[in-house]
C-alpha positions, 0 to 999 in steps of 0.5 A, a space after each residue: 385799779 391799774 398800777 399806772 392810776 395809783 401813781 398818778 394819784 399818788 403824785 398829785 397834789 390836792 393841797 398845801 401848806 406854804 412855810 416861809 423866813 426871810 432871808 436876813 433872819 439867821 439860822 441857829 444850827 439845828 433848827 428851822 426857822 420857817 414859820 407856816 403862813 396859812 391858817 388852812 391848807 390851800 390849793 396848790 394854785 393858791 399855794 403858789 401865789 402865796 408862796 410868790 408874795 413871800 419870795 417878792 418880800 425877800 423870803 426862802 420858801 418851802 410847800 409842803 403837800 397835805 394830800 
């Protein structure tokens, strides 16, 4: 296997899970307040259009890569 497959590979995203908090929550220093918001890890496709439905609700957002 050549090194440039490896990476490619290594780059690519299978699944993810979608973390999220609405903006108007505030923040204690030191932690996060993000909550995961799927109960299994998703495609990215899927992860995305979850991650629009909370943006559209006013949320901050964050993927997180599964494999």
């Amino acid at each position: 296997m050549n090194k440039s497959y490896r990476l490619n590979e290594a780059m690519h995203w299978n699944t993810v899970d979608v973390y999220s908090m609405d903006k108007r929550e505030s923040r204690m220093a030191g932690t996060s307040m993000l909550k995961k918001r799927n109960e299994t890890s998703l495609n990215l496709s899927e992860g995305l259009s979850l991650c629009r439905r909370y943006e559209e609700e006013g949320h901050v957002v964050e993927l997180r890569r599964t494999s």
